[in-house]
C-alpha positions as MATLAB code, in Angstrom:
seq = 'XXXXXXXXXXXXXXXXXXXXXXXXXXXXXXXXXXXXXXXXXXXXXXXXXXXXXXXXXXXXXXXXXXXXXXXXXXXXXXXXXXXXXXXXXXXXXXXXXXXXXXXX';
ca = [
      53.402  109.763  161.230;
      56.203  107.098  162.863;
      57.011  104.678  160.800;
      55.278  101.920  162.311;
      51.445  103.608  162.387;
      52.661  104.017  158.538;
      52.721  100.939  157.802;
      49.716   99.793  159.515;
      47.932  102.793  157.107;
      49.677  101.198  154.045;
      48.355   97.488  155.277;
      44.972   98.823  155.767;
      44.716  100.750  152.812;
      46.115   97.600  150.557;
      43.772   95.496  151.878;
      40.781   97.784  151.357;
      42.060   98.523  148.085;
      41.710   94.966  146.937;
      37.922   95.256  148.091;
      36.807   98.889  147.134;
      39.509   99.752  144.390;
      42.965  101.716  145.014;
      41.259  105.067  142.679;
      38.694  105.557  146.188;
      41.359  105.322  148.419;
      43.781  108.009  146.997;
      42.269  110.913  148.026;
      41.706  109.416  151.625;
      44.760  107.831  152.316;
      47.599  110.794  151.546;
      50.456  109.378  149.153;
      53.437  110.661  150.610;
      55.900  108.585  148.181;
      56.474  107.150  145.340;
      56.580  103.564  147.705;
      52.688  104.293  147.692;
      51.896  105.205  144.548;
      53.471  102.462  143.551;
      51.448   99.990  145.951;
      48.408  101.774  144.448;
      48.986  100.884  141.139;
      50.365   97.028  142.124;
      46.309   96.937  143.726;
      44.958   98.169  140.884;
      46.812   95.703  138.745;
      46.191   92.674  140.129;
      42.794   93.969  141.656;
      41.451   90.546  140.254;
      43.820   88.134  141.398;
      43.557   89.782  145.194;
      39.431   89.156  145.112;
      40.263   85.593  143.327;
      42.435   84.593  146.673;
      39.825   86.142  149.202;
      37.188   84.008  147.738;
      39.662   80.635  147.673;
      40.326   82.237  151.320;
      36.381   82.066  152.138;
      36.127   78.961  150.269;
      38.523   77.199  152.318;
      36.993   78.082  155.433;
      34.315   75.417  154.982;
      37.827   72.488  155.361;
      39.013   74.371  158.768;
      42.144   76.254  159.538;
      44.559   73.064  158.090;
      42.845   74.344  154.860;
      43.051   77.955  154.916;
      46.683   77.912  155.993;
      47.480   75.605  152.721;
      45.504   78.161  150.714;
      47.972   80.848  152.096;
      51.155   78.326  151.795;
      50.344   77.501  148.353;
      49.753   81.416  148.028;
      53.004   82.366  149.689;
      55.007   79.828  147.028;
      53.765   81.237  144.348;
      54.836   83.979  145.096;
      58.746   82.534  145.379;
      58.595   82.587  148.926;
      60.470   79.866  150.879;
      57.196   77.864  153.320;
      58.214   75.746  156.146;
      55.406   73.757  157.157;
      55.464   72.461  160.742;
      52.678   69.928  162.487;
      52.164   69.537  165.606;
      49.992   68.158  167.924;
      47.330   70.800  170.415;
      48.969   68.451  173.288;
      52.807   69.465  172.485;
      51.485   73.539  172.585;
      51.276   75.595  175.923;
      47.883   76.949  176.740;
      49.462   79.821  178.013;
      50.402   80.309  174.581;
      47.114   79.855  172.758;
      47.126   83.634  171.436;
      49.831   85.432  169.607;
      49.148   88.720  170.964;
      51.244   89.609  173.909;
      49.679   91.067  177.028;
      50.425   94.854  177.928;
];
């Protein structure tokens, strides 16, 4: 499987992990490493603290995206990860750029 399809499998399979439990997905998802047994057992692990941030997630929904993306900032430090927070106005973005996904 290249590389990149891999990792979309590994995303997908984390994040229905978190939901359904890492001990369903084994037998679906084939571990190939000892990378993914690893991220198996780091799901089942902190299996609690995934479901506790989807629910702050849906929680902060209700407050709008300004909310949800502090959820994941506040997330994100926690975490030790550096979070640049940038504001800016809808007039200063290009509607042309609305979407992140590129056209193909």
């Amino acid at each position: 499987m290249p590389t990149k399809n891999r990792l979309v499998v590994l995303l997908l399979a984390t994040a229905l992990g978190i939901i359904v439990g890492p001990s369903r997905l084994q037998g679906v998802v084939r571990q190939e490493s000892h990378q993914e047994q690893e991220l198996f057992q780091s799901i089942e692990r902190n299996r609690e603290s995934h479901l506790a941030f989807l629910q702050e997630l849906i929680r902060a929904q209700a407050g709008g995206e300004e909310s949800v993306q502090a959820v994941v900032a506040s997330r994100f430090e926690n975490l030790g990860l550096e979070v640049e927070t940038l504001r800016l106005e809808p007039t200063q973005l290009s509607p042309a750029l609305e979407f992140a996904a590129d056209e193909t």
